[in-house]
C-alpha positions in Angstrom: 0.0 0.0 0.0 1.4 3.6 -0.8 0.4 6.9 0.8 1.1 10.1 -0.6 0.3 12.5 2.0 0.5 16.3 1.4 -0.9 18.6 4.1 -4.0 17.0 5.9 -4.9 15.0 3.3 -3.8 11.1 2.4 -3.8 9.8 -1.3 -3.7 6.0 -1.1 -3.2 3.5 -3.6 -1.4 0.0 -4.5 -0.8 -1.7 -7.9 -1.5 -5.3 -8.9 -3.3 -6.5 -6.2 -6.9 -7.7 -6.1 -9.7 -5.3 -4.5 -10.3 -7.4 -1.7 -6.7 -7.4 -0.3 -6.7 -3.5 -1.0 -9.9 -3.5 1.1 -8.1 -5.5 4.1 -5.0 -3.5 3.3 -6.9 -0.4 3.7 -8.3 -1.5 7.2 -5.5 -3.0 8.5 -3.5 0.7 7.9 -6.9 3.2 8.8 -5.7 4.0 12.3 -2.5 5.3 10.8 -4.4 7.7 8.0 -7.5 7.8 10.2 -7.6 11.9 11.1 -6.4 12.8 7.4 -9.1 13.3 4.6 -8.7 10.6 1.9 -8.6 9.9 -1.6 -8.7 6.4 -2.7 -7.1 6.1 -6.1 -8.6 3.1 -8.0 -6.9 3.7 -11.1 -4.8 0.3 -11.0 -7.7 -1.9 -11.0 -8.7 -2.8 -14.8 -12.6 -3.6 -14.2 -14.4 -2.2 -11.6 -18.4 -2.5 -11.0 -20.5 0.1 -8.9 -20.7 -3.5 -6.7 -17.2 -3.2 -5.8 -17.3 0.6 -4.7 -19.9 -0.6 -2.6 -17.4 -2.1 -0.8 -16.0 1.0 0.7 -19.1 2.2 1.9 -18.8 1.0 5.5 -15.0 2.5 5.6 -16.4 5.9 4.0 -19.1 6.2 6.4 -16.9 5.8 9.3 -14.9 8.2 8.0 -17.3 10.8 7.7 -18.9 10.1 11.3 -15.2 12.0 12.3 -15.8 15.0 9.5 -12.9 14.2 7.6 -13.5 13.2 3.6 -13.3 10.1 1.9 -13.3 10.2 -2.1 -12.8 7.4 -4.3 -10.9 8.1 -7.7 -11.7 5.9 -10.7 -13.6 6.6 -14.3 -14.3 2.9 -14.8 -17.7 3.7 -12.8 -19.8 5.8 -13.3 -21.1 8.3 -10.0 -24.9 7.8 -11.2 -24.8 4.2 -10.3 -23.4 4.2 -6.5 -25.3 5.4 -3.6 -24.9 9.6 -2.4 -23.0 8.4 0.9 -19.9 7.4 -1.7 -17.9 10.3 -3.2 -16.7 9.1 -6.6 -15.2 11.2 -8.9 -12.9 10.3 -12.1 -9.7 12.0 -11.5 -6.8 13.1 -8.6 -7.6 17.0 -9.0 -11.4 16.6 -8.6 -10.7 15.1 -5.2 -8.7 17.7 -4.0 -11.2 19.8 -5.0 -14.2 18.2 -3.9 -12.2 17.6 -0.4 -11.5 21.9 -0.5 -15.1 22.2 -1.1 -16.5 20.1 1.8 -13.9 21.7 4.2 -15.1 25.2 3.2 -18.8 23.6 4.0 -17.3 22.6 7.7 -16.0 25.7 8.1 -19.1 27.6 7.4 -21.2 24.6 9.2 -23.3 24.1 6.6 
């Protein structure tokens, strides 16, 4: 597992490795990225269905409980198709920006 982290916010990722080991990965290293916002990148995996982002609702949702943001990165799937609790958006920069915008909605408490 890598983690590119750059302020308060974590950008984790792994090559060649099946989703479910990523998943356990990703749990087994949480409490170590836990009070960072994070982007998921997905870009390694060749297929992805909006079943398998559904996989990262329960680790997105505890995420969010602690107001920090939890984006997944991938174009293989498209937003329309996975439940509003899951940010999904196709590329890095859109993450950052989406994680600005929901940090400038904390801020304002809206």
């Amino acid at each position: 597992m890598i983690f590119d982290k750059k302020g308060n916010t974590t950008t984790v990722f792994q090559e060649n490795i099946s989703l479910v080991e990523f998943l356990k990965n990703l749990n087994a290293a949480y409490p170590k990225i836990k009070d960072d916002h994070l982007i998921v990148n997905l870009f390694s995996f060749s297929k992805l269905t909006a079943d398998d982002i559904l996989e990262f609702l329960q680790i997105s949702n505890q995420h969010r409980l602690k107001n920090k943001s939890f984006v997944l990165v991938t174009s293989k799937v498209n937003y329309n198709e996975t439940p509003e609790e899951i940010c999904l958006v196709p590329t890095i920069r859109e993450a950052h920006d989406f994680i600005e915008m929901e940090e400038i909605e904390r801020d304002l408490d809206l």
